[in-house]
PDB file of N, CA, C and O in Angstrom:
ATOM      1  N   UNK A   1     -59.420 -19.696-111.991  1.00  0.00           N
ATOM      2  CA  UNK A   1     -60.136 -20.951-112.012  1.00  0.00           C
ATOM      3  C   UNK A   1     -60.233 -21.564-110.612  1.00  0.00           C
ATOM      4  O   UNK A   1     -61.409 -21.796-110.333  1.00  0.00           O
ATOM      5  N   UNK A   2     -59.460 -21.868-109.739  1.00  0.00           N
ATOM      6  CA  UNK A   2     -59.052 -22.044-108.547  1.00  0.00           C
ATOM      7  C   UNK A   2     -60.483 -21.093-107.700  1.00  0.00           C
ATOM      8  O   UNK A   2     -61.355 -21.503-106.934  1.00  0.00           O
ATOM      9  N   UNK A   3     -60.301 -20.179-108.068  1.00  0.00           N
ATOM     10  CA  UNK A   3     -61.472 -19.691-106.947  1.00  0.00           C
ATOM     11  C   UNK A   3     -62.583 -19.692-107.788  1.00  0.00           C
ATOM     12  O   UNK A   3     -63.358 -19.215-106.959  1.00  0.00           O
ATOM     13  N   UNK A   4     -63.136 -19.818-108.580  1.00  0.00           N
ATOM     14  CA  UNK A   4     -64.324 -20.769-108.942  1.00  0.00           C
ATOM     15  C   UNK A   4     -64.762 -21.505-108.068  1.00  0.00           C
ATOM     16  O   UNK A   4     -65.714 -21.347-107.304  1.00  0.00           O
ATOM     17  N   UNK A   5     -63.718 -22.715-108.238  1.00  0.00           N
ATOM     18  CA  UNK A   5     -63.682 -23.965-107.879  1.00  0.00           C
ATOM     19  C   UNK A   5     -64.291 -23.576-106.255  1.00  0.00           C
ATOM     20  O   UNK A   5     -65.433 -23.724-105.820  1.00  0.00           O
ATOM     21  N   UNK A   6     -63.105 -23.050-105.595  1.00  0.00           N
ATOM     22  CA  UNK A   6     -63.114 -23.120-103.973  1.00  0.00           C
ATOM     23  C   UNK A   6     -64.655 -22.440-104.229  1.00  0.00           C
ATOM     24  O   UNK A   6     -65.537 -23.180-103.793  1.00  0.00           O
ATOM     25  N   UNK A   7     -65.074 -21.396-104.741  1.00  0.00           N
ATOM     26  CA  UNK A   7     -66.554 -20.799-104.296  1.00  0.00           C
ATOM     27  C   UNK A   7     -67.624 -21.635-104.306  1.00  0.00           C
ATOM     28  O   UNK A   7     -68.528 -21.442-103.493  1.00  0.00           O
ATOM     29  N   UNK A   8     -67.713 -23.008-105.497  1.00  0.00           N
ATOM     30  CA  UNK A   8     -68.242 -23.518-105.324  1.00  0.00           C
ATOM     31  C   UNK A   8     -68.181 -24.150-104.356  1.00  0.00           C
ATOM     32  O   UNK A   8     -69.004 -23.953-103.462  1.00  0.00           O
ATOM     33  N   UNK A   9     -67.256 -25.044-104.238  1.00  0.00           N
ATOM     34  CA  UNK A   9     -67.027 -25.851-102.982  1.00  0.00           C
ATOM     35  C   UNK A   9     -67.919 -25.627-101.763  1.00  0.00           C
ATOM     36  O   UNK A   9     -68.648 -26.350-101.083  1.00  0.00           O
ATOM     37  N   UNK A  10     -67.525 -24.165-101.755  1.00  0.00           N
ATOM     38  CA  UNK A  10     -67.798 -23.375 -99.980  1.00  0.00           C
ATOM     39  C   UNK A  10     -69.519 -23.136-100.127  1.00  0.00           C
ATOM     40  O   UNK A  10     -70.150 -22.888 -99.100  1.00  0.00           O
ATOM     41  N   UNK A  11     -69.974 -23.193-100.976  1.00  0.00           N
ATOM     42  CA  UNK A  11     -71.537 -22.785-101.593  1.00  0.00           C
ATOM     43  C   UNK A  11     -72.140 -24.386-101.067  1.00  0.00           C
ATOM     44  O   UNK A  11     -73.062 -24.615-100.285  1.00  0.00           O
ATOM     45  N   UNK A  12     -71.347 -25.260-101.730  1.00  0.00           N
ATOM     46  CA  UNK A  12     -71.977 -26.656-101.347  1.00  0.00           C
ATOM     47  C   UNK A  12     -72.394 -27.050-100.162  1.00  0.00           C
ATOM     48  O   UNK A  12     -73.483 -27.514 -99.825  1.00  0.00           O
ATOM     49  N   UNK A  13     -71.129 -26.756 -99.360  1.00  0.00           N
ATOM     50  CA  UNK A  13     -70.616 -26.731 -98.091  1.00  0.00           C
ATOM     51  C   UNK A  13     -71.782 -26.149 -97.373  1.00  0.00           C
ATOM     52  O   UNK A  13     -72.506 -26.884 -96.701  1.00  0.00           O
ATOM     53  N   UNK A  14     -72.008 -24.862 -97.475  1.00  0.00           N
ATOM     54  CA  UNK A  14     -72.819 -23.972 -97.248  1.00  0.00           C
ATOM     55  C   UNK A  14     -74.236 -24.987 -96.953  1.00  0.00           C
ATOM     56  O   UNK A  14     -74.594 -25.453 -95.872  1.00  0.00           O
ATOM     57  N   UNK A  15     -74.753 -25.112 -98.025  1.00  0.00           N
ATOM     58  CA  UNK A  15     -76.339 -25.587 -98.334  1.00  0.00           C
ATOM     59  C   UNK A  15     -75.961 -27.422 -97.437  1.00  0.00           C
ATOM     60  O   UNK A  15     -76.797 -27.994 -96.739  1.00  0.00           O
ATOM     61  N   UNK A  16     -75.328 -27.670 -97.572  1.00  0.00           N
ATOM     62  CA  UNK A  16     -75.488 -29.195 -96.407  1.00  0.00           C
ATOM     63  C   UNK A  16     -75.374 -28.852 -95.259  1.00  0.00           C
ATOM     64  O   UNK A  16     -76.011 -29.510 -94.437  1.00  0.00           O
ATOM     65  N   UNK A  17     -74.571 -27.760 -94.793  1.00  0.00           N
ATOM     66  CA  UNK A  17     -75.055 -26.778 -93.181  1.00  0.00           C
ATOM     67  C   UNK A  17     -76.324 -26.409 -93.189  1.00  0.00           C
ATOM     68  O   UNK A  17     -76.889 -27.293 -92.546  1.00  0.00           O
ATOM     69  N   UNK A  18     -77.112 -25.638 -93.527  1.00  0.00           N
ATOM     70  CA  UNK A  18     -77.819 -25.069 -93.718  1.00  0.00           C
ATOM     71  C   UNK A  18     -79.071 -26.781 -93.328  1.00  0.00           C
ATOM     72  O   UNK A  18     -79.394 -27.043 -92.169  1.00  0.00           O
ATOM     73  N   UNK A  19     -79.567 -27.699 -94.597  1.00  0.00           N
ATOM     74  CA  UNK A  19     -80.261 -28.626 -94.471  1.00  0.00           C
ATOM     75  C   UNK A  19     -80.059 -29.190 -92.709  1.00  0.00           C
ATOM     76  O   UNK A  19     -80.961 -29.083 -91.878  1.00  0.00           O
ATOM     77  N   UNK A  20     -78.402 -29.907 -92.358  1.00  0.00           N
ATOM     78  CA  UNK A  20     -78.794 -30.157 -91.307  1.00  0.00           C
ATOM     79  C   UNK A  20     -79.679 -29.711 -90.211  1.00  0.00           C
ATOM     80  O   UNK A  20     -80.345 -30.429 -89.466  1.00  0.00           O
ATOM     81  N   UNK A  21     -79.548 -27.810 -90.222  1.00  0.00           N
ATOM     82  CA  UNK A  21     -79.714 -27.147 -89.659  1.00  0.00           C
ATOM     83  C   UNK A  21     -81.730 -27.304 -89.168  1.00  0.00           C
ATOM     84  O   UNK A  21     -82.332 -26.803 -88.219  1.00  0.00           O
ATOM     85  N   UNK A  22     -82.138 -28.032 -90.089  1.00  0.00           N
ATOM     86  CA  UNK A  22     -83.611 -27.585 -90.102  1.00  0.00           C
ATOM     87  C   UNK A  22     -83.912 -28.971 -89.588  1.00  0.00           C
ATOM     88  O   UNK A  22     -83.276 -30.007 -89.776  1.00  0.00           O
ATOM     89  N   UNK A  23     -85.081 -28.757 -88.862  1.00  0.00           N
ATOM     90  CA  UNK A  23     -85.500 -29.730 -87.776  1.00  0.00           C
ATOM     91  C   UNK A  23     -86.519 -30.576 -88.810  1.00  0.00           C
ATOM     92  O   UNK A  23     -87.281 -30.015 -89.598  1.00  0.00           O
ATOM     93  N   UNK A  24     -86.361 -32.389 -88.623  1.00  0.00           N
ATOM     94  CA  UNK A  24     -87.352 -32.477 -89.837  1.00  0.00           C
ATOM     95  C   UNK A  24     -88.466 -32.566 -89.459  1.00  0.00           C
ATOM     96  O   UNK A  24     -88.665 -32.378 -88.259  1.00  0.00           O
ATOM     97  N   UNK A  25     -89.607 -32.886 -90.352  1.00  0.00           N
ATOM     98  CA  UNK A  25     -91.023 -33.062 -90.485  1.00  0.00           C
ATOM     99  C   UNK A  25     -91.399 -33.939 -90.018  1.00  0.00           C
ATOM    100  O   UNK A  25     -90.928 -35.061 -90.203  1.00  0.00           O
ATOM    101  N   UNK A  26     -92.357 -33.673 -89.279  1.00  0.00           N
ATOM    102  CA  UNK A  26     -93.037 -35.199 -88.403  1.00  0.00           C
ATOM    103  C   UNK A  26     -94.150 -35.336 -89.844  1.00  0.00           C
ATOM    104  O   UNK A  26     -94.736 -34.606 -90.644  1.00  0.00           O
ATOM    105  N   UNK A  27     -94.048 -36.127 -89.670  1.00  0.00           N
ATOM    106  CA  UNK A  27     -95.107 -37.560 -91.013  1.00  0.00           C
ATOM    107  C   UNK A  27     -95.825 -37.969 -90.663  1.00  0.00           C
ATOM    108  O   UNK A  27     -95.603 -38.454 -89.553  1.00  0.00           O
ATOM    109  N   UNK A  28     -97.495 -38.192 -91.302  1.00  0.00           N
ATOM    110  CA  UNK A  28     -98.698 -39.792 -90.577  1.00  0.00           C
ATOM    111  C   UNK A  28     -98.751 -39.785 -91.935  1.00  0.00           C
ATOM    112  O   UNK A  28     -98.874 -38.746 -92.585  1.00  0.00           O
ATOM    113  N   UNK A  29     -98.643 -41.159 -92.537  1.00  0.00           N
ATOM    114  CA  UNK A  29     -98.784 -41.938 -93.653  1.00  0.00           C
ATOM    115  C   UNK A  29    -100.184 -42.242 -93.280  1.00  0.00           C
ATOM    116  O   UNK A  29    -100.747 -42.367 -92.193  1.00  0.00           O
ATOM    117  N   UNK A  30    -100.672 -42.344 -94.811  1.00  0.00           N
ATOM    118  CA  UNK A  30    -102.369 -42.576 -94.705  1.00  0.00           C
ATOM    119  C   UNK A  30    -102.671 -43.532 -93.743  1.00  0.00           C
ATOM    120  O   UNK A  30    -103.584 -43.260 -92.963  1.00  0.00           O
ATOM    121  N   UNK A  31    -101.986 -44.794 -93.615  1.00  0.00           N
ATOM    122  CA  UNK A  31    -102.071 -46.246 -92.926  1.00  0.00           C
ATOM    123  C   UNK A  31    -101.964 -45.428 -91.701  1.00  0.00           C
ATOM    124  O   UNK A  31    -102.862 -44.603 -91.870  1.00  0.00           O
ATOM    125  N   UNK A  32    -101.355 -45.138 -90.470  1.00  0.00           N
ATOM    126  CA  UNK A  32    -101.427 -44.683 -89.468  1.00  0.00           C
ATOM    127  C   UNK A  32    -102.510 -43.562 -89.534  1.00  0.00           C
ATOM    128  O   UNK A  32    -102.936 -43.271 -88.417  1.00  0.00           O
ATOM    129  N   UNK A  33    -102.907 -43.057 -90.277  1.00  0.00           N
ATOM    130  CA  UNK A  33    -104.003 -41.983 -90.071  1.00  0.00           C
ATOM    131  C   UNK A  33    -105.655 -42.702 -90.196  1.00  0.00           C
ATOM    132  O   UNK A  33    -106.714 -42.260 -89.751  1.00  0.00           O
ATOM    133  N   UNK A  34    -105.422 -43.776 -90.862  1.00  0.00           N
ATOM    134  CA  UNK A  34    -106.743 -44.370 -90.659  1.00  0.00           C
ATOM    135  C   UNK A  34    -106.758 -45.516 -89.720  1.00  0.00           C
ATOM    136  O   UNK A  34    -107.863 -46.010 -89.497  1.00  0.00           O
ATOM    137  N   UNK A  35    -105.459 -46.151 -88.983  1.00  0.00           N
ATOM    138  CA  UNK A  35    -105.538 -46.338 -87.829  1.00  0.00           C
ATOM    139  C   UNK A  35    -105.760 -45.680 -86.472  1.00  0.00           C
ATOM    140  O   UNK A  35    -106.218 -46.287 -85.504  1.00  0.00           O
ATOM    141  N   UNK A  36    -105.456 -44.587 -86.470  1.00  0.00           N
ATOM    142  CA  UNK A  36    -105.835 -43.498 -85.585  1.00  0.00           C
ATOM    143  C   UNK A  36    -107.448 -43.332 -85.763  1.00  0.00           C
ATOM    144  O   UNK A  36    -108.235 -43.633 -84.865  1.00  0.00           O
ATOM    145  N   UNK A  37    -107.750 -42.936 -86.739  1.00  0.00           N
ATOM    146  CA  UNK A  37    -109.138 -43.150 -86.723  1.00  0.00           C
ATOM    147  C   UNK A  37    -110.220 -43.673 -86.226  1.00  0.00           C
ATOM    148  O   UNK A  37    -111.218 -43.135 -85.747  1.00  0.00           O
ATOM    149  N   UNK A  38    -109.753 -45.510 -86.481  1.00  0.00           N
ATOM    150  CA  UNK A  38    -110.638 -46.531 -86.465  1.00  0.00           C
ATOM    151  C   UNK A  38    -110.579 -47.101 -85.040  1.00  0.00           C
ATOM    152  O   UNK A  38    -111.553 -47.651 -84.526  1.00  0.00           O
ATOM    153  N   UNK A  39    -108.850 -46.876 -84.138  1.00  0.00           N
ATOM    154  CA  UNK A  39    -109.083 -46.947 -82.825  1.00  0.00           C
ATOM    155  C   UNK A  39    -109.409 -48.480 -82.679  1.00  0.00           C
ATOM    156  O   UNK A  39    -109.143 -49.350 -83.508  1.00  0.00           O
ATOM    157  N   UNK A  40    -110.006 -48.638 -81.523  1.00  0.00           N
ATOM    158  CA  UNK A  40    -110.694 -50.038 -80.945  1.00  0.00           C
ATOM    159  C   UNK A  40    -111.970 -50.183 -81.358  1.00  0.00           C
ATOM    160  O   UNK A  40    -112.651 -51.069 -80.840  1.00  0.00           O
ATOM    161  N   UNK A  41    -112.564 -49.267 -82.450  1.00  0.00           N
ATOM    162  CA  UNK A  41    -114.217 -49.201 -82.527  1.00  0.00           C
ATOM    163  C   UNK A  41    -114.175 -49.916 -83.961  1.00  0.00           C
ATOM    164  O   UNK A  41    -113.338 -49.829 -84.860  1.00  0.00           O
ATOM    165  N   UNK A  42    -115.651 -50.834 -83.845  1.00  0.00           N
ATOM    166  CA  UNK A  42    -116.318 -51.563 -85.224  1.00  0.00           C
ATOM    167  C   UNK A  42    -116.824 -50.567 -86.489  1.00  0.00           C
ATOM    168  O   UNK A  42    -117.813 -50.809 -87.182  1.00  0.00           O
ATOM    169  N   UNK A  43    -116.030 -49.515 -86.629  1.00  0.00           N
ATOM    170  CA  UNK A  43    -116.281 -48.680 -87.858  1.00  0.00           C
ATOM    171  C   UNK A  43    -115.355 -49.548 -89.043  1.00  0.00           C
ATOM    172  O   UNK A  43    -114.467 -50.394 -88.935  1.00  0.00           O
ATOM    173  N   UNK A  44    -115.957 -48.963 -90.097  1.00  0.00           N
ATOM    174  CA  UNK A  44    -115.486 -49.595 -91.305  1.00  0.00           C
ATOM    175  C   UNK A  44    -114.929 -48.287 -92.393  1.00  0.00           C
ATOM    176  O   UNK A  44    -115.622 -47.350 -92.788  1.00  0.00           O
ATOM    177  N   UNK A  45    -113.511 -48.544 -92.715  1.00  0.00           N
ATOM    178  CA  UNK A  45    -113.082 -47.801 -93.672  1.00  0.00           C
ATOM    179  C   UNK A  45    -113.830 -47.841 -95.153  1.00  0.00           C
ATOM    180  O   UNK A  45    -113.640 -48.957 -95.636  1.00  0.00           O
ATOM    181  N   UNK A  46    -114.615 -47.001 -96.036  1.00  0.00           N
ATOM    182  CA  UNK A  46    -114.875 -46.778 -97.097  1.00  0.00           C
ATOM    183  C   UNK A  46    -114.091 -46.338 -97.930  1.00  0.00           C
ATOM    184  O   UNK A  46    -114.247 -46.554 -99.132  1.00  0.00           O
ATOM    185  N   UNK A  47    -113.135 -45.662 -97.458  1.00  0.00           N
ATOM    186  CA  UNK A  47    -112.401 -44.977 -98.736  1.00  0.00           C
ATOM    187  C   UNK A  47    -111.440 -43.849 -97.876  1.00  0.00           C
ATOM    188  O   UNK A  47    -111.777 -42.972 -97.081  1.00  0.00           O
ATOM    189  N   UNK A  48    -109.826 -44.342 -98.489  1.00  0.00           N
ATOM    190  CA  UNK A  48    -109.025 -43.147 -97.736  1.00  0.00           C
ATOM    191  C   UNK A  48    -108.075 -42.867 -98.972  1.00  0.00           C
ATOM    192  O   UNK A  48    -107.847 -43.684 -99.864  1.00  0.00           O
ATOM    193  N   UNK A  49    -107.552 -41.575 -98.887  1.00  0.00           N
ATOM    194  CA  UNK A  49    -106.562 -41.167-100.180  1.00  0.00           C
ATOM    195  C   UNK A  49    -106.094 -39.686 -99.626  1.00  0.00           C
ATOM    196  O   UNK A  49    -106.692 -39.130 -98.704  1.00  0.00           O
ATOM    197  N   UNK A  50    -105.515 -39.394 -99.966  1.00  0.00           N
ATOM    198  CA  UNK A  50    -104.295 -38.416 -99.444  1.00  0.00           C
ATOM    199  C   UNK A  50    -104.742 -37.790-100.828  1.00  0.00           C
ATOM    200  O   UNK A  50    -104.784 -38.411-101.890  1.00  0.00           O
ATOM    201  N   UNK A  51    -105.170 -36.044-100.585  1.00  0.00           N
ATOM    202  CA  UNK A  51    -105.673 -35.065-101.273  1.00  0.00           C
ATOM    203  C   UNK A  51    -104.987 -33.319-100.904  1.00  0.00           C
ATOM    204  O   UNK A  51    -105.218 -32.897 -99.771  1.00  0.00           O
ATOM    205  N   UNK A  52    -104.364 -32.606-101.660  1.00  0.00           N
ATOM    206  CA  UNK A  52    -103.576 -31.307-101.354  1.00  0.00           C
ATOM    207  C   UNK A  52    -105.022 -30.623-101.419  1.00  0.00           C
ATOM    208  O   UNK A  52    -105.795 -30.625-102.378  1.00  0.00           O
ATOM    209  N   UNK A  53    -105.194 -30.041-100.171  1.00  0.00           N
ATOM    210  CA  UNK A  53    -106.273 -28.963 -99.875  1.00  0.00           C
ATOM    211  C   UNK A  53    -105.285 -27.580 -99.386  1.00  0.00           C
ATOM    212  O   UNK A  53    -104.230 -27.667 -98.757  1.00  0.00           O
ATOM    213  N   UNK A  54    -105.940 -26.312 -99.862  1.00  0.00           N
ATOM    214  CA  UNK A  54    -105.544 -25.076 -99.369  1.00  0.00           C
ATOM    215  C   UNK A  54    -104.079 -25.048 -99.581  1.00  0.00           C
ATOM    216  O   UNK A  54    -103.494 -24.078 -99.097  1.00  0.00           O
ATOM    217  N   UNK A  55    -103.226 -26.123-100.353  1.00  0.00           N
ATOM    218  CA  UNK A  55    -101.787 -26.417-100.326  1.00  0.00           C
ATOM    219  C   UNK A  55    -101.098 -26.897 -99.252  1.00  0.00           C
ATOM    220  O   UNK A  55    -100.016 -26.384 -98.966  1.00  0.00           O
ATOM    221  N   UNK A  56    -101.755 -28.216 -98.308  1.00  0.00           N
ATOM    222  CA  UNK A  56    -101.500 -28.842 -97.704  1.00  0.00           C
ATOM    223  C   UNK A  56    -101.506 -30.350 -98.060  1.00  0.00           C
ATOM    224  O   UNK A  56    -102.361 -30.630 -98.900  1.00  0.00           O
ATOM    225  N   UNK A  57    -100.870 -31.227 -97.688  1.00  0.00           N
ATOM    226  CA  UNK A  57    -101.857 -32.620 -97.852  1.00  0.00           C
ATOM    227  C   UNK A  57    -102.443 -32.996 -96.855  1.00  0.00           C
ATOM    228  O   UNK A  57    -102.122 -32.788 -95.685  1.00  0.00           O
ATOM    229  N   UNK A  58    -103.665 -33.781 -97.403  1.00  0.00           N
ATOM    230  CA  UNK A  58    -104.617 -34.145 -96.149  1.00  0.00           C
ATOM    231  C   UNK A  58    -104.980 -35.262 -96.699  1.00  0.00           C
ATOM    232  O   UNK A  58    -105.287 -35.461 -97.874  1.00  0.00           O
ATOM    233  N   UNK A  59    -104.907 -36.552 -95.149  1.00  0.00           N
ATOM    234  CA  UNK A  59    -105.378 -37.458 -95.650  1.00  0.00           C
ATOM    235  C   UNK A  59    -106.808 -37.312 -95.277  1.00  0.00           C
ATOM    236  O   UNK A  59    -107.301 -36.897 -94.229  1.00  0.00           O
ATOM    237  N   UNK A  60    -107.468 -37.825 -96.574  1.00  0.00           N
ATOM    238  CA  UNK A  60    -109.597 -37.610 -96.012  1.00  0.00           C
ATOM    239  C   UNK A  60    -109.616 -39.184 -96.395  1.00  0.00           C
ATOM    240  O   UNK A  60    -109.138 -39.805 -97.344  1.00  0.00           O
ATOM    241  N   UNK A  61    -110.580 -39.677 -94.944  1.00  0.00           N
ATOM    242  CA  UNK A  61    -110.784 -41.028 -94.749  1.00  0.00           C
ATOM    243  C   UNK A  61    -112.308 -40.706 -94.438  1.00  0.00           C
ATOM    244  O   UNK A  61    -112.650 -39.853 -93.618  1.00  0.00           O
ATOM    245  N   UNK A  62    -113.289 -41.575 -95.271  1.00  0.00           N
ATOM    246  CA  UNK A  62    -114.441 -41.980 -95.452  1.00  0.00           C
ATOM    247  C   UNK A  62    -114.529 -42.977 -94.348  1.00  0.00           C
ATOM    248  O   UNK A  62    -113.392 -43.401 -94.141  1.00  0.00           O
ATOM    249  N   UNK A  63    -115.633 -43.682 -93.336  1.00  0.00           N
ATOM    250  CA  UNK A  63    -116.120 -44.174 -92.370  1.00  0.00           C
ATOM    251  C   UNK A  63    -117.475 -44.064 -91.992  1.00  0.00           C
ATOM    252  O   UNK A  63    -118.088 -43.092 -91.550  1.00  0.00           O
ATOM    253  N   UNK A  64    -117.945 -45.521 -92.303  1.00  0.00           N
ATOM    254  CA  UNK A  64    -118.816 -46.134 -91.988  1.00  0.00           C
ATOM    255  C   UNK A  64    -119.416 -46.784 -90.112  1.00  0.00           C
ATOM    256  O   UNK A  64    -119.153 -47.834 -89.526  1.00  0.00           O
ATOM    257  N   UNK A  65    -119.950 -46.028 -89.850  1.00  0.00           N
ATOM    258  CA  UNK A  65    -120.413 -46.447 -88.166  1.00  0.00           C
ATOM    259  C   UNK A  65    -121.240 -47.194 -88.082  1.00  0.00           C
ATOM    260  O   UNK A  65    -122.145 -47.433 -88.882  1.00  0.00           O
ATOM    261  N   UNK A  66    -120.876 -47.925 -86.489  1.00  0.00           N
ATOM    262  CA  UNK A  66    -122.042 -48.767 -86.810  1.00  0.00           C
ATOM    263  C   UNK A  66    -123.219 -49.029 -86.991  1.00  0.00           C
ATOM    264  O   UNK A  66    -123.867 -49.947 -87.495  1.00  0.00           O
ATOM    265  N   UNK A  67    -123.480 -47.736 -86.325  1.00  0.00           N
ATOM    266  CA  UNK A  67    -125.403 -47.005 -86.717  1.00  0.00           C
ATOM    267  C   UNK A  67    -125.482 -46.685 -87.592  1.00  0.00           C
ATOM    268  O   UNK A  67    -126.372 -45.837 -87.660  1.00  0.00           O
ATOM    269  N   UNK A  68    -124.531 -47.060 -89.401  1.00  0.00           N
ATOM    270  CA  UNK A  68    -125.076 -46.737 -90.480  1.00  0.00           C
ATOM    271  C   UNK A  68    -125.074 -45.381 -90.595  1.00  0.00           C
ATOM    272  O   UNK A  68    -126.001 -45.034 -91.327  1.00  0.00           O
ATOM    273  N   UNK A  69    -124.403 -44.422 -90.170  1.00  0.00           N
ATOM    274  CA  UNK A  69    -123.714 -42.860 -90.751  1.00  0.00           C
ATOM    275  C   UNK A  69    -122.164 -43.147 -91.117  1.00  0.00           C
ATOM    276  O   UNK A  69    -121.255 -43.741 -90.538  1.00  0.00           O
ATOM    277  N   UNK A  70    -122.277 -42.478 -92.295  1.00  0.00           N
ATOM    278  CA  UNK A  70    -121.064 -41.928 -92.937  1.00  0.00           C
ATOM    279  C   UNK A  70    -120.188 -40.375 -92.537  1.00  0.00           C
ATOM    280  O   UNK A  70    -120.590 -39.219 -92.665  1.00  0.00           O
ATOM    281  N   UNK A  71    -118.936 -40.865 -92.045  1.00  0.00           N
ATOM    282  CA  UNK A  71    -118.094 -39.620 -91.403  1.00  0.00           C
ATOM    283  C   UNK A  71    -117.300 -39.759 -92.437  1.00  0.00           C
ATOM    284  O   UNK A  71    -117.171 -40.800 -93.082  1.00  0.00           O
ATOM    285  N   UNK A  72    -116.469 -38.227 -92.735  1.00  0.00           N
ATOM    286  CA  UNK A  72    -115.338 -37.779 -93.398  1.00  0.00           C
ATOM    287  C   UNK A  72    -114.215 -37.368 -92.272  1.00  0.00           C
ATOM    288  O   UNK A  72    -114.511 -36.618 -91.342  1.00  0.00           O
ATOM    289  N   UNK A  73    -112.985 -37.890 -92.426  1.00  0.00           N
ATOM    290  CA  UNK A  73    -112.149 -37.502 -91.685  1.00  0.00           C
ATOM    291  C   UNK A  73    -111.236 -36.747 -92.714  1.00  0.00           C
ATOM    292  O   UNK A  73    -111.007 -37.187 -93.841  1.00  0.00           O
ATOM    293  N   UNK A  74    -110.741 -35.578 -92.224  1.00  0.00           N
ATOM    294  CA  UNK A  74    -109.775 -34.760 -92.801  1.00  0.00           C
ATOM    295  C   UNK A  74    -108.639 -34.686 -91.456  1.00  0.00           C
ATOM    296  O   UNK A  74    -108.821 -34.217 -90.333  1.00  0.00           O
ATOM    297  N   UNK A  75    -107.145 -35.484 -92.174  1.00  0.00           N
ATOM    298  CA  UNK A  75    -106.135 -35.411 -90.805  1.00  0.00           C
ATOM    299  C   UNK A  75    -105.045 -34.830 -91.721  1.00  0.00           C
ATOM    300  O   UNK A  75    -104.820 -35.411 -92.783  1.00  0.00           O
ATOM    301  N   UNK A  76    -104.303 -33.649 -91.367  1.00  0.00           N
ATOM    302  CA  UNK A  76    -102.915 -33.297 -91.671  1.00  0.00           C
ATOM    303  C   UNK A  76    -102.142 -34.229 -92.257  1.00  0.00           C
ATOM    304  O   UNK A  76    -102.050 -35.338 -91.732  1.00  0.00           O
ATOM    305  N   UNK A  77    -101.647 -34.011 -93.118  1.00  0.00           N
ATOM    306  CA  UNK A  77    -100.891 -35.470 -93.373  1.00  0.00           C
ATOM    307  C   UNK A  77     -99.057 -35.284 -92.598  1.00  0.00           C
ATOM    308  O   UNK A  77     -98.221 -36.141 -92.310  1.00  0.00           O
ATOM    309  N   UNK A  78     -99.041 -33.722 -92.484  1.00  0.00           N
ATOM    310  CA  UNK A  78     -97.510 -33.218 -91.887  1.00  0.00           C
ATOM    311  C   UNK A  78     -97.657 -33.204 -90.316  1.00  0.00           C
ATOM    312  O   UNK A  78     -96.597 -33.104 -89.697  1.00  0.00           O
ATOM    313  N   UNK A  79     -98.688 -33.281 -89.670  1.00  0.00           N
ATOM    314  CA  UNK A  79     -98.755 -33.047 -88.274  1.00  0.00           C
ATOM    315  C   UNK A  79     -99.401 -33.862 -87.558  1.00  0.00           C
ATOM    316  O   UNK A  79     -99.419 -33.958 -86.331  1.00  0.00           O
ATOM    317  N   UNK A  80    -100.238 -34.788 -88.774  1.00  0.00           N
ATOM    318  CA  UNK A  80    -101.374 -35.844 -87.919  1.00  0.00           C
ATOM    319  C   UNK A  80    -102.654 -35.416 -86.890  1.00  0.00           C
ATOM    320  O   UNK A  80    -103.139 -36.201 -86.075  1.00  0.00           O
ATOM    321  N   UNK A  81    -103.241 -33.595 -87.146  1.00  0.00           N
ATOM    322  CA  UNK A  81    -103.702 -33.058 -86.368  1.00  0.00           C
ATOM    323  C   UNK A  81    -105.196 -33.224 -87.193  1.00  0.00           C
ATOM    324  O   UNK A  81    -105.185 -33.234 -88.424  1.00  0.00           O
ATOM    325  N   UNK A  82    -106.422 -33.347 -86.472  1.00  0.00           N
ATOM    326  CA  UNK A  82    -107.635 -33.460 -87.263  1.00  0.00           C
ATOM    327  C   UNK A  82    -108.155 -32.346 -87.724  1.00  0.00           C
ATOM    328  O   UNK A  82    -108.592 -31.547 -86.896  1.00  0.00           O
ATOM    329  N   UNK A  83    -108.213 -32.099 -88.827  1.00  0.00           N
ATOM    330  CA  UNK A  83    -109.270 -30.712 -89.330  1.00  0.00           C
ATOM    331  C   UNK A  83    -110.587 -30.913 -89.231  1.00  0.00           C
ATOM    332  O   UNK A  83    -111.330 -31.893 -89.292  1.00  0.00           O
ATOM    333  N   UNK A  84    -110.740 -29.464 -89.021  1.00  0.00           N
ATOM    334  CA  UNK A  84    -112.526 -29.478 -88.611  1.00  0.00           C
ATOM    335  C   UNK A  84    -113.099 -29.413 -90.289  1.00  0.00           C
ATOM    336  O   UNK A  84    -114.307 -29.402 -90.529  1.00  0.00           O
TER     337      UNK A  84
END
């Protein structure tokens, strides 16, 4: 019973080494991704929502310019990098 016990223990042990071990994830929350976006310019947000494409998440932010065209932004939601 005793080494049960200790195996578990050392297993636990194990996997909270292991987690520290991994470097974490840089994050852009939708709010910073459609601030990045919008910048210093008079565009207008239409519509933003965080969508799993290809098994990623991506935030896609809708934008209104001021010459009256509509852009789609697709930004990483793990790296904050813009997809084409």
């Amino acid at each position: 019973m005793k080494i049960l016990v200790y195996s578990l223990i050392l297993i636990a042990l194990t996997q909270v080494s292991q987690a520290e071990d991994t470097p974490p994830i840089a994050r852009i929350s939708l709010h910073e991704a459609t601030q990045t976006i919008l910048g210093e310019s008079s565009k207008r947000v239409l519509r933003a929502t965080t969508e799993i494409i290809d098994g990623r998440e991506v935030h896609v932010i809708k934008v209104l310019t001021p010459d009256g065209h509509i852009i789609h932004y697709k930004i990483d939601a793990e790296t904050g990098e813009l997809i084409n």
